[in-house]
N, C-alpha and C positions, 0 to 999 in steps of 0.2 A: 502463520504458524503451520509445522508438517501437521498434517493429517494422516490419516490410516483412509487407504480408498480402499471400499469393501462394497460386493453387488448388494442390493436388494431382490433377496426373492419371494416376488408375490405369493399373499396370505390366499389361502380360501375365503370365501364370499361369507356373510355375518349369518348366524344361525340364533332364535331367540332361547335366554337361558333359561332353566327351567326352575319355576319355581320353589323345588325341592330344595334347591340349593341355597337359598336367601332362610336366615335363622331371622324369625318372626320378633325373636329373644334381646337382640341389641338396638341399644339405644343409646345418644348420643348424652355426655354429661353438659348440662343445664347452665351449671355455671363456672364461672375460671377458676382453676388451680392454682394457687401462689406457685406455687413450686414447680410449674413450667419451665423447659429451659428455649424451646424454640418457639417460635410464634408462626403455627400452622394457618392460622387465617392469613397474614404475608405469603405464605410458602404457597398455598393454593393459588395468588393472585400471582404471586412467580412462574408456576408452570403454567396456566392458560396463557401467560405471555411470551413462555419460553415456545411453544409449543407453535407459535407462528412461524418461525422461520427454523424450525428444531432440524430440520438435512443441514444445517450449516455448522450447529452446535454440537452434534449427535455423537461427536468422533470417543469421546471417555465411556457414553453408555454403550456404545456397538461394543469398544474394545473388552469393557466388563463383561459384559450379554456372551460373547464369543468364550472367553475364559470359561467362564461357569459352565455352557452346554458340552465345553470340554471334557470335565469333571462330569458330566453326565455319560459321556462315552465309556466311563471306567467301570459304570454298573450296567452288567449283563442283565438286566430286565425290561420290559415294555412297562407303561403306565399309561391305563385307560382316562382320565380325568386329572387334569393337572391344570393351577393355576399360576399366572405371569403377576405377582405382586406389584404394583408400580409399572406398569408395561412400558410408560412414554411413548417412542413412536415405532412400537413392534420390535424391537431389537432383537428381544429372546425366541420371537417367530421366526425371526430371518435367519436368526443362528442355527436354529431348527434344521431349516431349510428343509431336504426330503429325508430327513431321519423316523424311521419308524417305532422311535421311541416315545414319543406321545400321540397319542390317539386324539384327544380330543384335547383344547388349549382353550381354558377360560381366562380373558385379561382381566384385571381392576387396572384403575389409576386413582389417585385423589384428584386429578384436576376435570375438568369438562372436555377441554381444550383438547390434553390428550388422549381419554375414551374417545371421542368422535373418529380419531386417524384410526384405530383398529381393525382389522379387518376379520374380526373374527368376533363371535361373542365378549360383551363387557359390560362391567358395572363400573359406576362411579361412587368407589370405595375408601372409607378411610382407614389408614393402615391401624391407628389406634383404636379401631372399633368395627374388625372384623365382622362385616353381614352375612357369613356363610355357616350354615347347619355343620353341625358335629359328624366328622367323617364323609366329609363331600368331595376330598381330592385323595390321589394316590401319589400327589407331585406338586407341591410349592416350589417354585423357581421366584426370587427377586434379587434383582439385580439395582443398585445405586438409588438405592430408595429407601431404604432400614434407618438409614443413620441419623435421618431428619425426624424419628420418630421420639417422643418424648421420655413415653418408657417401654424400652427394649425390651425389658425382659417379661412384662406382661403383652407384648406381642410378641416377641417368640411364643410364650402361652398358648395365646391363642390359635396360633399357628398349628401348633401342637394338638389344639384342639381341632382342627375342620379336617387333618389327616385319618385316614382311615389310620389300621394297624399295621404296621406294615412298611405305610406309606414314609416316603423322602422328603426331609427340605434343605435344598441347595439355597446361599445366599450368597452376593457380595456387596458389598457394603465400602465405602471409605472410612480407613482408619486413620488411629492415632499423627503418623507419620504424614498426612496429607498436607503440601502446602504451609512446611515447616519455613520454607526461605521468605515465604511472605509475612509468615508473622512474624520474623522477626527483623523483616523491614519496615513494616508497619509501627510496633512495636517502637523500633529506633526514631522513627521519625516523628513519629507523636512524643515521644520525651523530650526530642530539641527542638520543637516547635511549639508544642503547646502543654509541656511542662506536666504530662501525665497519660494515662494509659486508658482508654477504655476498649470493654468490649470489641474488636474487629473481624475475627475468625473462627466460625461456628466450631466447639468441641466435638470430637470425634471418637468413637471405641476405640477400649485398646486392646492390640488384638492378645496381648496375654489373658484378659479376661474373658474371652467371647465363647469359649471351649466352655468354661464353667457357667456361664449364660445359659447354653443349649442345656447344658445336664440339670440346672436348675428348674428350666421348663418344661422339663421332661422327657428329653429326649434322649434317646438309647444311642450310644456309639458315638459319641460329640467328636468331632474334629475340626479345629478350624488350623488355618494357615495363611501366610500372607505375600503378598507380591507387590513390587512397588514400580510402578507406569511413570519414566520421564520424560517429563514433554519439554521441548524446546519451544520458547516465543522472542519474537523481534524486541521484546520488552516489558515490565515489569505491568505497564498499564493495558498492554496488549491482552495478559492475563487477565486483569481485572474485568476487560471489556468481555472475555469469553467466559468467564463464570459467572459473569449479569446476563447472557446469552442461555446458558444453559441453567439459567436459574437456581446455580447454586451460591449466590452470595450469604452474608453473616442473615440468617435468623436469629440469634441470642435476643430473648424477649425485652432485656435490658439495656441491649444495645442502644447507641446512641442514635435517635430519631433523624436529628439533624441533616444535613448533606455534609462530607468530611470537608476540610478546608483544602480549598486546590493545593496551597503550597505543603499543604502535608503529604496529600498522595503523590505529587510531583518528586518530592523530598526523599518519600517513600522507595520511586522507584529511581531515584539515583543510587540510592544508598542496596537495594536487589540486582542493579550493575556491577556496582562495584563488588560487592560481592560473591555472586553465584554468576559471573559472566562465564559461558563456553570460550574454547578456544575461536569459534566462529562469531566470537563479537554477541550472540545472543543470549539470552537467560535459560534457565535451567527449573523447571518447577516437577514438584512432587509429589504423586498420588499414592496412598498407600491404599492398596485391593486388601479386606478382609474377607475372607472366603467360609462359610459357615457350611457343615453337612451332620446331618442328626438323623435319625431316625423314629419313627415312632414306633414306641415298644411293640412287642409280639414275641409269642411265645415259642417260635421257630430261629430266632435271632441268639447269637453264642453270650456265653454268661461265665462271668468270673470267676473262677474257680474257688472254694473254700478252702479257708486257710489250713494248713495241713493237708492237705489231698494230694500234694504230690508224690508221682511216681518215682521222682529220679530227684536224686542231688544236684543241688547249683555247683557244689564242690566237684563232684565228679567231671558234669560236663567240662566246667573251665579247668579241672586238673592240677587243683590246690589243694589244700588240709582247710578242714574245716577247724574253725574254732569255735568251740561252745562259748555260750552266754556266761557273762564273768573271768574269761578264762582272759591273760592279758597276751598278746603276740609277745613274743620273743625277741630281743635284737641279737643282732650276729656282732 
């Protein structure tokens, strides 16, 4: 499969975090929720295992990691304290690189596996149960880490909560459009094989809701937007092989336990050939990047104008007749 070759530039050495930071306040829920949709106990034992040979598998989180500190070059400001949500193996440090736009870089991850690669301060954090104090960061950055969480928009929340006033969070996340050609070879193949459909491809945001997400949580100035990453592989199961690499296969809690049936995934990927084949004889697969940026409120940030306040006509500018309310247009 092409790869994106990109340097690595060395972190700074580990500094211990400071207590102030860790909200004494959260606590972990006791017992299961029906209404789970991923199964974060799998997904923990997935990244301590992706996280052994992650230089191989790393090529979609470097390329997200890159985009997003992109998006940070577009705001002229410094941030003293800023957290890597979901770090994996430093990507959003590297992307960094010698930018002097953050000061100081706290990681989390959920998994063990990957806090230990960090080269900088970390917690072993879970995304749905943020441990950090009210107003601790002036910079949330998480990159391909969001989507696996159960509910979104009470971590957006919270997010919103550990930001000072002021403060920024940048995300990206896989959306809706992710890995459309596999489900519906998947999909195909399990109806002419064994006569029905389950569970096989973790649901994903869509990014027309992710804007009203943010303003939900509270955040000033939502925007999201989105980009869709093609990657080319020698085959159907090639992909398969690199999303159990990088630990992103089906969580869905109802998913089917079992191991699938060879001739189904085989089945599978003759039928993502024939399909979605490149003009170079390989397959064609599809990430959809949702990109999140909010602000937390503050009272220096611009505000919507009340209705009636303006200065000027909509008619003037564009150089039309206004028509009053009720009034019906005219035909010629």
């Amino acid at each position: 499969m092409e790869r994106l070759k990109r340097s690595i530039v060395p972190s700074s050495g580990r500094r211990p975090l400071p207590a102030t930071l860790l909200s004494p306040y959260i606590t972990s829920v006791p017992t299961a929720d029906p209404l789970l949709i991923f199964d974060r106990a799998v997904l923990r034992h997935r990244r301590d295992r992706a996280a052994r040979h992650w230089d191989q598998a790393s090529f979609l989180k470097r390329e997200l990691a890159e985009r997003l500190v992109e998006r940070l070059d577009d705001v002229k400001r410094s941030f003293d304290q800023a957290l890597d949500l979901g770090c994996h193996g430093d990507e959003i440090a590297t992307a960094l690189g010698d930018r002097k736009t953050v000061d100081r870089l706290v990681r989390s991850d959920f998994g063990q596996a990957f806090a230990e690669r960090a080269h900088g301060p970390v917690v072993v954090a879970d995304e749905e149960s943020l441990p950090f104090a009210a107003g601790s960061f002036d910079l949330v950055l998480s990159a391909m880490s969001l989507h696996w969480v159960n509910d979104l928009p009470g971590t957006l929340i919270q997010i919103a909560r550990i930001l000072r006033p002021d403060g920024l969070f940048l995300g990206a996340m896989l959306g809706g459009g992710t890995l459309w050609q596999l489900r519906q070879a998947l999909a195909a193949a399990e109806s002419e094989i064994e006569g029905g459909l389950s569970p096989r491809v973790s649901p994903f945001a869509d990014l027309g809701e992710a804007a009203g997400l943010l303003q939900r949580a509270g955040f000033a100035l939502p925007v999201a937007d989105g980009e869709t990453i093609e990657v080319e592989y020698d085959s159907a199961l090639a992909l398969m092989r690199d999303l159990g690499a990088m630990g992103e296969g089906n969580l869905i809690s109802d998913r089917r336990k079992s191991m699938s049936r060879r001739t189904t995934l085989l089945r599978a990927a003759e039928i993502y050939g024939e399909r979605f084949a490149t003009p170079s004889g390989r397959v064609m697969a599809s990430f959809e990047a949702v990109f999140l940026h909010g602000w937390a409120p503050h009272a220096s940030q611009p505000k919507p104008l009340r209705p009636g306040s303006a200065q000027h006509r909509l008619a003037d500018a564009l150089g039309t007749a206004e028509i009053s309310t009720g009034e019906k247009a005219g035909r010629d």
